[in-house]
VMD Tcl script that builds the backbone (N, CA, C; Angstrom):
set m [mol new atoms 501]
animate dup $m
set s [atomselect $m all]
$s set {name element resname resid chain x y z} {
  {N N UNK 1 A 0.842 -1.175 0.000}
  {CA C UNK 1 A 0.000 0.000 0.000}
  {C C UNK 1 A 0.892 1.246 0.000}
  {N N UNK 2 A 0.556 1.880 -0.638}
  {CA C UNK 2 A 1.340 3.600 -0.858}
  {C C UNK 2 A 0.533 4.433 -0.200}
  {N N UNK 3 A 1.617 5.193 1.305}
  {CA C UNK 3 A 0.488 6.429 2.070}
  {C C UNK 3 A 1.500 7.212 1.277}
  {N N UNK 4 A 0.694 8.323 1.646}
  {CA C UNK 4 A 1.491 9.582 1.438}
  {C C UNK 4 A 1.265 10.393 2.612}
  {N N UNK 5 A 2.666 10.793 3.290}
  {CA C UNK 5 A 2.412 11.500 4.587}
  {C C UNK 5 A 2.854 12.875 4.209}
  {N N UNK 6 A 2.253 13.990 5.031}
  {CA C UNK 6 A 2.411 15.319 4.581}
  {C C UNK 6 A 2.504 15.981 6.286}
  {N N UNK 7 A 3.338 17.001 6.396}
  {CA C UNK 7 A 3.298 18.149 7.748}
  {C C UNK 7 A 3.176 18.971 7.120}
  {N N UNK 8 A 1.422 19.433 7.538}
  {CA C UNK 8 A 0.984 20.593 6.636}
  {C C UNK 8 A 1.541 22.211 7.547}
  {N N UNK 9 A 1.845 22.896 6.028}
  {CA C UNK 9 A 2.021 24.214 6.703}
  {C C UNK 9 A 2.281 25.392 5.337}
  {N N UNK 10 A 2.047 26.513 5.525}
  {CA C UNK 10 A 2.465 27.088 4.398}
  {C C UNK 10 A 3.793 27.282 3.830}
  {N N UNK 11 A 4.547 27.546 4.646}
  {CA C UNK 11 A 5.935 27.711 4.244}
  {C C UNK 11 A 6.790 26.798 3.434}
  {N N UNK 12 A 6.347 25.659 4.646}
  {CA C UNK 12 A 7.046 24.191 3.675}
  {C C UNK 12 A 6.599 23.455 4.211}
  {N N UNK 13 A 6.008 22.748 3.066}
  {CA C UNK 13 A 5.201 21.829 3.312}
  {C C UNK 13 A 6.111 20.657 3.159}
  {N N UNK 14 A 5.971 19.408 3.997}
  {CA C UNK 14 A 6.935 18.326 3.817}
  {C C UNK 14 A 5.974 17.000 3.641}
  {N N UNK 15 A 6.488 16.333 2.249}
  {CA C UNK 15 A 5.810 15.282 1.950}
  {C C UNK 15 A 6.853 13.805 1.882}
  {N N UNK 16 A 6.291 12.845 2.224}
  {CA C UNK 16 A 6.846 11.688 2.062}
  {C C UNK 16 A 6.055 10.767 1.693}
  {N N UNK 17 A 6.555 10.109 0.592}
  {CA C UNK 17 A 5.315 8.505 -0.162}
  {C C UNK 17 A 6.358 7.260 0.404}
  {N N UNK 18 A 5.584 6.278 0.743}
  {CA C UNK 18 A 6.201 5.062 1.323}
  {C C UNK 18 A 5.511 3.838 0.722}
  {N N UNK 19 A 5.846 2.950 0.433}
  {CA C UNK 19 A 5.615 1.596 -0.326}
  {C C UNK 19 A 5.172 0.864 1.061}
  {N N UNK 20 A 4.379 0.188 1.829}
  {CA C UNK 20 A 4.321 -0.620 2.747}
  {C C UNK 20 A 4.322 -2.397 2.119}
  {N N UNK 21 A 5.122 -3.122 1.859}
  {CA C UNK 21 A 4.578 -4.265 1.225}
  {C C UNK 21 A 5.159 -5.017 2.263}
  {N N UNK 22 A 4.142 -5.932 2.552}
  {CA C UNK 22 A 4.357 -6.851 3.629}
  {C C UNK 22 A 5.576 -6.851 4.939}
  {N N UNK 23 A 5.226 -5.124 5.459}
  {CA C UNK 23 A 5.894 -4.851 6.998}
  {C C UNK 23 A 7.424 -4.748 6.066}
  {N N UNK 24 A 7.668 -4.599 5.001}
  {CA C UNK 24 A 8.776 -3.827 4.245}
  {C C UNK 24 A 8.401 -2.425 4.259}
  {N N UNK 25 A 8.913 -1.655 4.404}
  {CA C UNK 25 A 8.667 0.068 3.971}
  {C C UNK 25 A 9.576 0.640 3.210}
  {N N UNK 26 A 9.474 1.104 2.396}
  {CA C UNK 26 A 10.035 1.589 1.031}
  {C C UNK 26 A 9.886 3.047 0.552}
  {N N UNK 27 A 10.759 3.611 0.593}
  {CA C UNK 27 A 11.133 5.112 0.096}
  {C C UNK 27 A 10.946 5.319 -1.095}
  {N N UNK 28 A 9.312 5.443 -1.496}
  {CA C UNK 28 A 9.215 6.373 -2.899}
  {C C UNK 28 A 9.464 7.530 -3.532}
  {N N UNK 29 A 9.261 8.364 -2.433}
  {CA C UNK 29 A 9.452 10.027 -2.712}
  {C C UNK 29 A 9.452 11.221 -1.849}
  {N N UNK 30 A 10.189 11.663 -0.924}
  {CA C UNK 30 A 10.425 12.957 -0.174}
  {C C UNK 30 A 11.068 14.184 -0.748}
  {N N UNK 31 A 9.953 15.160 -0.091}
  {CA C UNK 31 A 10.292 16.524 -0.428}
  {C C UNK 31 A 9.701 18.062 0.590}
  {N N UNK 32 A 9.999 18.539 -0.394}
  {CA C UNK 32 A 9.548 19.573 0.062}
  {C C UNK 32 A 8.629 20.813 -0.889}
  {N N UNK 33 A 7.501 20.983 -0.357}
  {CA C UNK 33 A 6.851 22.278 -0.990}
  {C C UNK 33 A 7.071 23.506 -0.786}
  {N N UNK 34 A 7.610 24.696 -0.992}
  {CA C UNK 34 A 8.187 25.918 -0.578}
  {C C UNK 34 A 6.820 26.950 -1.307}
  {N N UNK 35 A 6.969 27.824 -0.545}
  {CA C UNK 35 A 6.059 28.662 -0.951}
  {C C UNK 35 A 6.983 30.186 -0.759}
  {N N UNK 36 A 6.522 31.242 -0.863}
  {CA C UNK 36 A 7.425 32.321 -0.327}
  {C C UNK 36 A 6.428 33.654 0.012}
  {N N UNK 37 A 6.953 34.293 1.197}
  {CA C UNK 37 A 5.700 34.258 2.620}
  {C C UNK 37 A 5.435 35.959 1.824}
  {N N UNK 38 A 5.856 36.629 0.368}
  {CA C UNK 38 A 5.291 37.722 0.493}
  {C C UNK 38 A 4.401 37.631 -0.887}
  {N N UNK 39 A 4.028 35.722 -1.334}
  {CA C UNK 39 A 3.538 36.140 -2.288}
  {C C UNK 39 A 1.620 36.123 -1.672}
  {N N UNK 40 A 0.641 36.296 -2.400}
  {CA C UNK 40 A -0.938 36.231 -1.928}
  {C C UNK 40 A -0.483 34.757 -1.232}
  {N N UNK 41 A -2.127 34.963 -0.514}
  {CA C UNK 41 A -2.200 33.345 0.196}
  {C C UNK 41 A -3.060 32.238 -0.782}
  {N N UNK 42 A -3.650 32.904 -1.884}
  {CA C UNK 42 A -4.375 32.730 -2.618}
  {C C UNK 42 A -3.431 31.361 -3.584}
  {N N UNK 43 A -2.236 32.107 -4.000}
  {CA C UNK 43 A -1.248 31.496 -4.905}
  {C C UNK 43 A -0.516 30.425 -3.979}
  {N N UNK 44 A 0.045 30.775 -2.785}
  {CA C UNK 44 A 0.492 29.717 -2.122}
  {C C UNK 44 A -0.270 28.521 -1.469}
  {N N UNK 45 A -1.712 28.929 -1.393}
  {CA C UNK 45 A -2.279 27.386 -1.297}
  {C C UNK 45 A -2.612 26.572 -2.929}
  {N N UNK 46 A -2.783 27.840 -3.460}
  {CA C UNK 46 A -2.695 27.155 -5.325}
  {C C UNK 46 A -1.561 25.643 -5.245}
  {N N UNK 47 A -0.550 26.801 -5.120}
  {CA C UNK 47 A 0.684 25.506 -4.976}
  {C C UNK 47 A 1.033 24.516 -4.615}
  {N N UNK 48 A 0.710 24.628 -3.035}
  {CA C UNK 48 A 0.744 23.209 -2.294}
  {C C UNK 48 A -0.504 22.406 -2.580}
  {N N UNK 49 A -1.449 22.956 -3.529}
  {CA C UNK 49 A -2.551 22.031 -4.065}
  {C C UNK 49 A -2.057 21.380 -5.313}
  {N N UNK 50 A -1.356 22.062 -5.951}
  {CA C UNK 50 A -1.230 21.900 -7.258}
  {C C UNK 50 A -0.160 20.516 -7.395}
  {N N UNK 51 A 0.628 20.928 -6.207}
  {CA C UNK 51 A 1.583 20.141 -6.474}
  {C C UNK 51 A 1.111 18.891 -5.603}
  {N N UNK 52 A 0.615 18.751 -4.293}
  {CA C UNK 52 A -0.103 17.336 -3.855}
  {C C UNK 52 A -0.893 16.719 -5.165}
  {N N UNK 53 A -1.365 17.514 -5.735}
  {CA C UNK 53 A -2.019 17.116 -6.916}
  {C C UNK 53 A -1.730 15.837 -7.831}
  {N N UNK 54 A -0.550 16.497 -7.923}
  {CA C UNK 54 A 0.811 16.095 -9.393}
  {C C UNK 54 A 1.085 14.817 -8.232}
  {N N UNK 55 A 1.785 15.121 -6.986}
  {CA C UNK 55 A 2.193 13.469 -6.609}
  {C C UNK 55 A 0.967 12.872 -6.649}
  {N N UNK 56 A -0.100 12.561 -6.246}
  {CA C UNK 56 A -1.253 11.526 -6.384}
  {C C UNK 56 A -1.801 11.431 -7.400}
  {N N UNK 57 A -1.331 12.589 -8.528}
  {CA C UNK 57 A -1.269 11.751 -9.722}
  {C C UNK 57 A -0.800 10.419 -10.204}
  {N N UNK 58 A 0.610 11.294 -10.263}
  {CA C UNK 58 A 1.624 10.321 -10.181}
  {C C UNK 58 A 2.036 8.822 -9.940}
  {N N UNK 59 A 1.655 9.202 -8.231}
  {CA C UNK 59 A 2.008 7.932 -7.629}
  {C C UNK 59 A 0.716 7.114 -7.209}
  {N N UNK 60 A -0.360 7.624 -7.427}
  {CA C UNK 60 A -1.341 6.692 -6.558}
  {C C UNK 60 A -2.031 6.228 -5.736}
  {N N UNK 61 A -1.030 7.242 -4.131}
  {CA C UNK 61 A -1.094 6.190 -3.047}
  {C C UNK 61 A -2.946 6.012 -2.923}
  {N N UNK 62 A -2.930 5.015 -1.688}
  {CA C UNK 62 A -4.624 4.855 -1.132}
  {C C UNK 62 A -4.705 5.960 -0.158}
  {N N UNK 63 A -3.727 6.298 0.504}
  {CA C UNK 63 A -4.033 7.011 2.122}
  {C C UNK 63 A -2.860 7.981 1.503}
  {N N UNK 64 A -3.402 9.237 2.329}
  {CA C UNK 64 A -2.945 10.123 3.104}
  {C C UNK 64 A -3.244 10.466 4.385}
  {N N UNK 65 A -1.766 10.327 5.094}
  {CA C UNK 65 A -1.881 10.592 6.440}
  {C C UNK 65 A -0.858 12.000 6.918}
  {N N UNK 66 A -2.047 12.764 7.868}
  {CA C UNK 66 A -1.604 14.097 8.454}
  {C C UNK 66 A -1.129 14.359 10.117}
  {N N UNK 67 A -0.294 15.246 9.819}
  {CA C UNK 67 A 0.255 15.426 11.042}
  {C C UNK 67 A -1.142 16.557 11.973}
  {N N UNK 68 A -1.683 16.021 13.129}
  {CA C UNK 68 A -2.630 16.929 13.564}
  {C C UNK 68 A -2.160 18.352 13.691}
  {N N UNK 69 A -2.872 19.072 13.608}
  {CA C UNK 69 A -2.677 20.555 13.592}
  {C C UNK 69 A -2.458 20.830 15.056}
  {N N UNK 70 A -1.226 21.598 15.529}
  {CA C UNK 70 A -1.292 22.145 16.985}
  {C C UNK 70 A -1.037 23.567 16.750}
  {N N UNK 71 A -1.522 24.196 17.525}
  {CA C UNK 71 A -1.586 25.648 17.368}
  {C C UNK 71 A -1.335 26.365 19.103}
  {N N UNK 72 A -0.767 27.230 19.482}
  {CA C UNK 72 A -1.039 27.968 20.486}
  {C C UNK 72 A -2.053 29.092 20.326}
  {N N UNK 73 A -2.725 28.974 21.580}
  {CA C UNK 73 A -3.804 29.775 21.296}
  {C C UNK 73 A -3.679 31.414 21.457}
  {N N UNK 74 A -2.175 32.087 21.680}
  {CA C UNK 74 A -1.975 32.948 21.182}
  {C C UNK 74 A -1.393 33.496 19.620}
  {N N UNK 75 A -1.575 32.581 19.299}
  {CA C UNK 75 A -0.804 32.707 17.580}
  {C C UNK 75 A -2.044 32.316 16.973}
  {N N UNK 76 A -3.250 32.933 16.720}
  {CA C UNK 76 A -4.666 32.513 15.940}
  {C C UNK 76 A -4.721 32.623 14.656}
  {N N UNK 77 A -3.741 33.614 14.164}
  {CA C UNK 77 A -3.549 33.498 12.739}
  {C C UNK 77 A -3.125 31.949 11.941}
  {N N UNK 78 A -1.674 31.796 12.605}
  {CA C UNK 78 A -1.326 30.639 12.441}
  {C C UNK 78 A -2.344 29.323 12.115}
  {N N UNK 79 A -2.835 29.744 13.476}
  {CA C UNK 79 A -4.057 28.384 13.073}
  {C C UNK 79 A -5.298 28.486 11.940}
  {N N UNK 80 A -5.584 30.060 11.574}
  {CA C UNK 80 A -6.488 30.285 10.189}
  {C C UNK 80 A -5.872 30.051 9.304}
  {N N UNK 81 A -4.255 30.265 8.849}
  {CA C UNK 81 A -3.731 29.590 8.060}
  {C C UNK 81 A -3.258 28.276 7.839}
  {N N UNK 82 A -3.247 27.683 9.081}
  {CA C UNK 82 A -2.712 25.971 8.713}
  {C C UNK 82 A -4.075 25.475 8.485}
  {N N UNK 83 A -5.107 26.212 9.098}
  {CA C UNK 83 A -6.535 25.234 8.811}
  {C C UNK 83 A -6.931 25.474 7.189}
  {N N UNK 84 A -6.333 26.665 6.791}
  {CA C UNK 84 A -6.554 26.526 5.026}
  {C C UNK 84 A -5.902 25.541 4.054}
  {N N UNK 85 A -4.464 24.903 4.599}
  {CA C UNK 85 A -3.865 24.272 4.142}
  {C C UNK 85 A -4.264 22.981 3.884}
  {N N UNK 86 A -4.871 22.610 5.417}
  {CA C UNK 86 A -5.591 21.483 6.073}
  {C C UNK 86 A -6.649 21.000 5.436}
  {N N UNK 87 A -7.714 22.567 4.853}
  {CA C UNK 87 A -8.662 22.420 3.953}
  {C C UNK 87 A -8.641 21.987 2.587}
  {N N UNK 88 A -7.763 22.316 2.041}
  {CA C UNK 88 A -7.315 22.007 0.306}
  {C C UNK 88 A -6.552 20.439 0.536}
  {N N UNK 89 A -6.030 20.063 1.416}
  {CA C UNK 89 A -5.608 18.680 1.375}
  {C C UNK 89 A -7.162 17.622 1.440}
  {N N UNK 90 A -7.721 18.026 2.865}
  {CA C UNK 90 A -8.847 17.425 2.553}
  {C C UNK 90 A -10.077 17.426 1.780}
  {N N UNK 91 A -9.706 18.568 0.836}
  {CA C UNK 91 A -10.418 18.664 -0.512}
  {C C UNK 91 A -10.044 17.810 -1.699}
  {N N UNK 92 A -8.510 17.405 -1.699}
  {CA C UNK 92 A -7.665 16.607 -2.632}
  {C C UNK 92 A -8.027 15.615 -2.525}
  {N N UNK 93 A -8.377 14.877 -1.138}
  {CA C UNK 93 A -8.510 13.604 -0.828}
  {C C UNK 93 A -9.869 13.121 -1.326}
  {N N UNK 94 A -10.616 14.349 -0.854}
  {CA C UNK 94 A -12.181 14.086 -1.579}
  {C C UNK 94 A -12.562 14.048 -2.844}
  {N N UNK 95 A -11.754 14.641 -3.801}
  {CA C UNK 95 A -11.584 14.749 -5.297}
  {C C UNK 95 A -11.188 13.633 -5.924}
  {N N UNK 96 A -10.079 12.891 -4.778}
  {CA C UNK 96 A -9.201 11.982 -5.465}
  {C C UNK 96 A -9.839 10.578 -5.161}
  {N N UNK 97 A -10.627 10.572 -4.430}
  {CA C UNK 97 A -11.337 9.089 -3.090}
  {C C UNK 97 A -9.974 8.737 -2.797}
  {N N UNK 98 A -9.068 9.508 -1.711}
  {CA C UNK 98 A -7.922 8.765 -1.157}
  {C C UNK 98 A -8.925 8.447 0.459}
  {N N UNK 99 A -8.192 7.712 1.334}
  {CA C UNK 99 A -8.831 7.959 2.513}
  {C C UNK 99 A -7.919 8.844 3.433}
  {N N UNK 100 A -8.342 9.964 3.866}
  {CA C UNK 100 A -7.220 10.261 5.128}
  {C C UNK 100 A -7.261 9.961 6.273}
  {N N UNK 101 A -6.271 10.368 7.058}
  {CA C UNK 101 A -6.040 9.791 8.150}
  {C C UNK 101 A -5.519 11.186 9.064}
  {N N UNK 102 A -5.782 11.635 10.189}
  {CA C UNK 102 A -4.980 12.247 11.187}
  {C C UNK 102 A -4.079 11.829 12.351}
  {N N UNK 103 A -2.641 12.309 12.978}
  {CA C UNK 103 A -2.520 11.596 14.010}
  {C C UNK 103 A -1.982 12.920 14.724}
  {N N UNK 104 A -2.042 12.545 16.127}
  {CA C UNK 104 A -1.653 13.454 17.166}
  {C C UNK 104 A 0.294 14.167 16.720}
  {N N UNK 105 A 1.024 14.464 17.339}
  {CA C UNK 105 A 2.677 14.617 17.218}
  {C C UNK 105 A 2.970 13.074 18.131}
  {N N UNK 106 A 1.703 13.388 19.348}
  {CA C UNK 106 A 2.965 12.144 20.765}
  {C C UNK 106 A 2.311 10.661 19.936}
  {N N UNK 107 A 1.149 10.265 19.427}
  {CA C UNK 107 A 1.030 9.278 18.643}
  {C C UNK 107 A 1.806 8.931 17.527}
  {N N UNK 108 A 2.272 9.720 16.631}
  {CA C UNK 108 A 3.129 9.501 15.736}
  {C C UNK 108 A 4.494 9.262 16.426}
  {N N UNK 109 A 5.147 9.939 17.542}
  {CA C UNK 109 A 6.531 9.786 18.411}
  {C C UNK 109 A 6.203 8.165 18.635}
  {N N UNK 110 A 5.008 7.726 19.630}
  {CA C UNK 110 A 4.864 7.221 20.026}
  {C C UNK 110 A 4.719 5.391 18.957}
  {N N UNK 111 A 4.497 5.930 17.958}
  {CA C UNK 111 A 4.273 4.380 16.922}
  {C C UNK 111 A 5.610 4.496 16.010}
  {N N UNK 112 A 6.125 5.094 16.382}
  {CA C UNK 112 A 7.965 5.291 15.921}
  {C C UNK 112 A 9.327 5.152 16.605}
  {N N UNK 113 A 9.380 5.788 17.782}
  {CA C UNK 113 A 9.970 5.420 18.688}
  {C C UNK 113 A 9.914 4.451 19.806}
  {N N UNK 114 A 8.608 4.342 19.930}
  {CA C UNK 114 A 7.589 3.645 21.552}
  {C C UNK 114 A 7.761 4.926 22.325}
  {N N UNK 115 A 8.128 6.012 22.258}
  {CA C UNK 115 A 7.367 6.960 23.567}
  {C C UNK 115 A 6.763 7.967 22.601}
  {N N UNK 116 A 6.192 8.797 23.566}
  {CA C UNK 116 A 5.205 9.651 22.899}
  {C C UNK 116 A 6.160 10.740 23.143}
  {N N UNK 117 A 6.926 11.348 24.379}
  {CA C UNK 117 A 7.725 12.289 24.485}
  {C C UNK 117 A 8.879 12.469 23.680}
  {N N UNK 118 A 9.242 11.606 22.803}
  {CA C UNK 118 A 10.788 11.452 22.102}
  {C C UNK 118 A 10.742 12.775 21.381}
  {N N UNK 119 A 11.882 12.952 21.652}
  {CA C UNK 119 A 12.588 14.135 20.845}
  {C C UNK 119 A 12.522 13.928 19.326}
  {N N UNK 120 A 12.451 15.055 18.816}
  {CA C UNK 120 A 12.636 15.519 16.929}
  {C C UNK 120 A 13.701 14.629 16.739}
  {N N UNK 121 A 14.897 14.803 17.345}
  {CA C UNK 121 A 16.023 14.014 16.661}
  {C C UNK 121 A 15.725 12.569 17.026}
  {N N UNK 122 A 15.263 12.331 17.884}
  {CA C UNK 122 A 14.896 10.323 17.859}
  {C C UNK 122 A 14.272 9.846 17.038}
  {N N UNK 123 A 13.393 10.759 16.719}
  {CA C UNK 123 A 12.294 10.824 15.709}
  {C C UNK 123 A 13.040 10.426 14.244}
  {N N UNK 124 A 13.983 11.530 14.148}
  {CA C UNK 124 A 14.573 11.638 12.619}
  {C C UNK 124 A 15.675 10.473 12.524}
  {N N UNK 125 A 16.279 10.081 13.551}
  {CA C UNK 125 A 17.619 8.742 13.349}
  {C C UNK 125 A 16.275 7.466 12.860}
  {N N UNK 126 A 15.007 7.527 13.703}
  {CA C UNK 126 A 14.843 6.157 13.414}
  {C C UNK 126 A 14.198 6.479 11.962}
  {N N UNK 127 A 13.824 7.132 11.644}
  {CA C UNK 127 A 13.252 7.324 9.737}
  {C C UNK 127 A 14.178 6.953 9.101}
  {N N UNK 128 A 15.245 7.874 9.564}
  {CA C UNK 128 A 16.370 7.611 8.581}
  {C C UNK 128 A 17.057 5.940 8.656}
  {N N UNK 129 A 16.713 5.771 9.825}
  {CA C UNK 129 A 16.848 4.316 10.174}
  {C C UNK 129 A 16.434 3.151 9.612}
  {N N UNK 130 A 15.516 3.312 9.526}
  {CA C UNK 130 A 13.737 2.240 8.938}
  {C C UNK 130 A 13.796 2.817 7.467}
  {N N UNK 131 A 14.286 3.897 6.757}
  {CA C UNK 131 A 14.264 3.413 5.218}
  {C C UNK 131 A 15.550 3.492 4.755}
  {N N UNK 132 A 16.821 3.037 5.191}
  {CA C UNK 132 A 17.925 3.264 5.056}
  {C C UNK 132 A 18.698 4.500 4.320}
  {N N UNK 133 A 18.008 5.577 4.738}
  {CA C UNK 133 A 18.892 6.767 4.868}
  {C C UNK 133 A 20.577 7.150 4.992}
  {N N UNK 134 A 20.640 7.633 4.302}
  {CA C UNK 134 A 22.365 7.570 4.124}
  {C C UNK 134 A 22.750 8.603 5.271}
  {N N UNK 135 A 22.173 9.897 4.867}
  {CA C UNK 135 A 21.922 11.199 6.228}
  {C C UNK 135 A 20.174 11.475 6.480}
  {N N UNK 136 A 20.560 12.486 7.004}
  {CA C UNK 136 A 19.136 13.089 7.518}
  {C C UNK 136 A 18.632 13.740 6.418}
  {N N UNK 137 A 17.361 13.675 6.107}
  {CA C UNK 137 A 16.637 15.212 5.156}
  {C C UNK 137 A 17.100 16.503 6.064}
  {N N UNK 138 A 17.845 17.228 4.869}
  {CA C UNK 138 A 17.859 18.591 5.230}
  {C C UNK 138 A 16.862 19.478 5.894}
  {N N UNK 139 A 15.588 19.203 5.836}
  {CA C UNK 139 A 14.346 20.166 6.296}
  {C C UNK 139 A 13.339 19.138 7.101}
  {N N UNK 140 A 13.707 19.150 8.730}
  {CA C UNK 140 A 12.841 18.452 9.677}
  {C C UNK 140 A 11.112 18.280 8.701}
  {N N UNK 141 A 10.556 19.376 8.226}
  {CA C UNK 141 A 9.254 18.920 7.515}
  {C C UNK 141 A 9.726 17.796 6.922}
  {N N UNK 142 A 10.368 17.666 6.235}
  {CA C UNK 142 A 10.295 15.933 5.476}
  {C C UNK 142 A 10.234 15.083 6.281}
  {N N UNK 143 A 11.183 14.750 7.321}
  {CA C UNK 143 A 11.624 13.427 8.407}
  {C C UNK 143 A 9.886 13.378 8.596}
  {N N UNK 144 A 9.590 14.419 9.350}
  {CA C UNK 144 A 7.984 14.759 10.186}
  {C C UNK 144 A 7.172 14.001 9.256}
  {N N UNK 145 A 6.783 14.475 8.263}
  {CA C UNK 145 A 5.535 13.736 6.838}
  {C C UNK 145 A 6.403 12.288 6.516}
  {N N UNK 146 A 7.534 11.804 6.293}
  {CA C UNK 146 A 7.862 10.637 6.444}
  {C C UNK 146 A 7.495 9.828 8.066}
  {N N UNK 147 A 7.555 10.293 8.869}
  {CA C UNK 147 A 7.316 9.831 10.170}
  {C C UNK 147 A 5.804 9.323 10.563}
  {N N UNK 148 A 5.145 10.556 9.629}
  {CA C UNK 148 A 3.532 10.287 9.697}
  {C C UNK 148 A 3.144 9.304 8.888}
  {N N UNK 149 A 3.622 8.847 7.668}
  {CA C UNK 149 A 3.025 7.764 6.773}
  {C C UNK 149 A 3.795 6.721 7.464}
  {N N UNK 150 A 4.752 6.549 8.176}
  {CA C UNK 150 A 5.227 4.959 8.817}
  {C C UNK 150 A 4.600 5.103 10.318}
  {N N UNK 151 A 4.174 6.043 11.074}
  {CA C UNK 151 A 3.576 6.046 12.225}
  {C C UNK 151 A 1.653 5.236 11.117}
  {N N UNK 152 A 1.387 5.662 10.204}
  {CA C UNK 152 A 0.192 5.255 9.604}
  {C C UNK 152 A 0.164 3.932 9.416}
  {N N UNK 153 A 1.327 3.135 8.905}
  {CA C UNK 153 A 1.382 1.990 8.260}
  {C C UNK 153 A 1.479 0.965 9.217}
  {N N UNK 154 A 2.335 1.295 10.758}
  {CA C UNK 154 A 2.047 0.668 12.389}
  {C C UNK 154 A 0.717 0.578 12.585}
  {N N UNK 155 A -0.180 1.964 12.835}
  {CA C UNK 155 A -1.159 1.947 13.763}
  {C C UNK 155 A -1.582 1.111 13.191}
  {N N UNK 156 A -2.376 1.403 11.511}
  {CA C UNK 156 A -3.026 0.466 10.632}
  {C C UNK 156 A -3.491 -1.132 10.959}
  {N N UNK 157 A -2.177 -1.154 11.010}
  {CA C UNK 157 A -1.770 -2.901 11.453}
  {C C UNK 157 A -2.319 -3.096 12.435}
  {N N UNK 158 A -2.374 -2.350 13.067}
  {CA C UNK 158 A -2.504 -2.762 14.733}
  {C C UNK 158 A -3.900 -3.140 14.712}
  {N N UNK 159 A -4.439 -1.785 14.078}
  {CA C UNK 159 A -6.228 -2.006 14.408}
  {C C UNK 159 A -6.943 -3.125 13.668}
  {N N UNK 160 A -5.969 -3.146 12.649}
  {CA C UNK 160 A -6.630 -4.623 11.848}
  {C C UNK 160 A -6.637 -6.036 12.482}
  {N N UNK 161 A -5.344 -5.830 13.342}
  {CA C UNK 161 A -5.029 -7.097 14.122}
  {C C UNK 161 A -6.182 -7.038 15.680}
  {N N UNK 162 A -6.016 -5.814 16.232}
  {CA C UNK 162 A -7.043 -5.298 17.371}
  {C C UNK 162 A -7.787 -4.491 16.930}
  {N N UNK 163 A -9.283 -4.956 15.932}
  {CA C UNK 163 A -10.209 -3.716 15.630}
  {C C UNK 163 A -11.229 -3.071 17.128}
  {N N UNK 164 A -11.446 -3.795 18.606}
  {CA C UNK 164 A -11.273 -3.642 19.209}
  {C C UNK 164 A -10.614 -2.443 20.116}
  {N N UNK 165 A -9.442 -1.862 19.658}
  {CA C UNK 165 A -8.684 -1.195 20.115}
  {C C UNK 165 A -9.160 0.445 19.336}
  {N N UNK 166 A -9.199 1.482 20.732}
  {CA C UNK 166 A -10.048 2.532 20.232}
  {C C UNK 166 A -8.228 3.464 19.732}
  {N N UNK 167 A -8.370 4.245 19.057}
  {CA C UNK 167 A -7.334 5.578 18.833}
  {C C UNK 167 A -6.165 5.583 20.477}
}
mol reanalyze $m
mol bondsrecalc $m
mol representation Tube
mol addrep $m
C-alpha cells in the first residue's frame, strides 16, 4: 500500500510517499513544498494544491496521512492559516477518493519510537533508520511527513489485528 504523509504548513510543506509491502517500507518520494511568505495566500495554497495534486497523480497512493494541527492559542492566525492548508488537502482527498487519516505529534513519536515524548532528533535517526537513509533530510518537515506515513502503516496494522482497540 502507498500512504502519502504530509506536515501541513504554508511555508514548507513536507511530503513523504512510502511503499508498505508486507511490513517492508520503502522510500518512494520525499520533499519539500516551498512557498514564499510575500507572495498572496491565494497562490500559495494554489501551490501546495497543485503540487499534492501532481504526486497523487503520479504515484497513486490509497491514504494520506496528516500530522494533527497544533496551534497555540496565542498565535490565531497561524491556526487560520494551517486550517486553510488542512482544507485544500482534505479537498484533494475528496476529489481523489484517497482515505485520510490524522494523528496526534505524541502518537506519531509514540508508533515510531515507543514513547510519545521522544525528541525531533529520535524521531529523525529512526526514519532515517527504517528506510535506510544515508543522512538526515535537510528540512525536519520531510523526516515529520515521512514519520507520519510509517507512524500510519504501524497503527493500521494494529487495528486490523485489534479492531477492538479505540485511537
Amino acid at each position: 500500500m502507498k500512504i502519502l504523509g504530509i506536515d501541513p504548513a504554508l511555508l514548507k510543506t513536507g511530503y513523504g510517499l512510502i511503499q508498505d509491502d508486507n511490513n517492508q517500507i520503502l522510500l518512494i518520494e520525499a520533499g519539500l513544498i516551498s512557498t514564499e511568505s510575500k507572495q498572496l495566500i491565494s497562490k500559495r495554497l494554489a501551490k501546495v494544491y497543485e503540487e499534492v495534486c501532481s504526486l497523487i497523480d503520479k504515484f497513486k497512493p490509497k491514504v494520506m496521512a496528516l500530522e494533527k494541527l497544533y496551534v497555540h492559542y496565542r498565535h490565531p492566525t497561524t491556526a487560520y492559516l494551517l486550517g486553510q492548508v488542512k482544507g485544500i488537502l482534505t479537498l484533494l482527498c475528496a476529489q481523489k477518493k484517497i482515505e485520510l487519516y490524522e494523528y496526534n505529534p505524541t502518537s506519531i513519536k509514540k508508533a515510531i519510537v515507543g514513547r510519545g515524548q521522544a525528541s525531533k532528533y529520535q524521531v529523525q535517526r529512526i526514519v532515517a533508520e527504517l528506510l535506510h537513509l544515508k543522512k538526515l533530510p535537510k528540512y525536519p518537515d520531510i523526516t515529520d511527513a515521512l514519520a507520519v506515513a510509517i507512524a500510519h502503516s504501524y497503527i493500521s496494522k494494529v487495528k486490523e489485528k485489534f479492531p477492538f482497540l479505540k485511537r
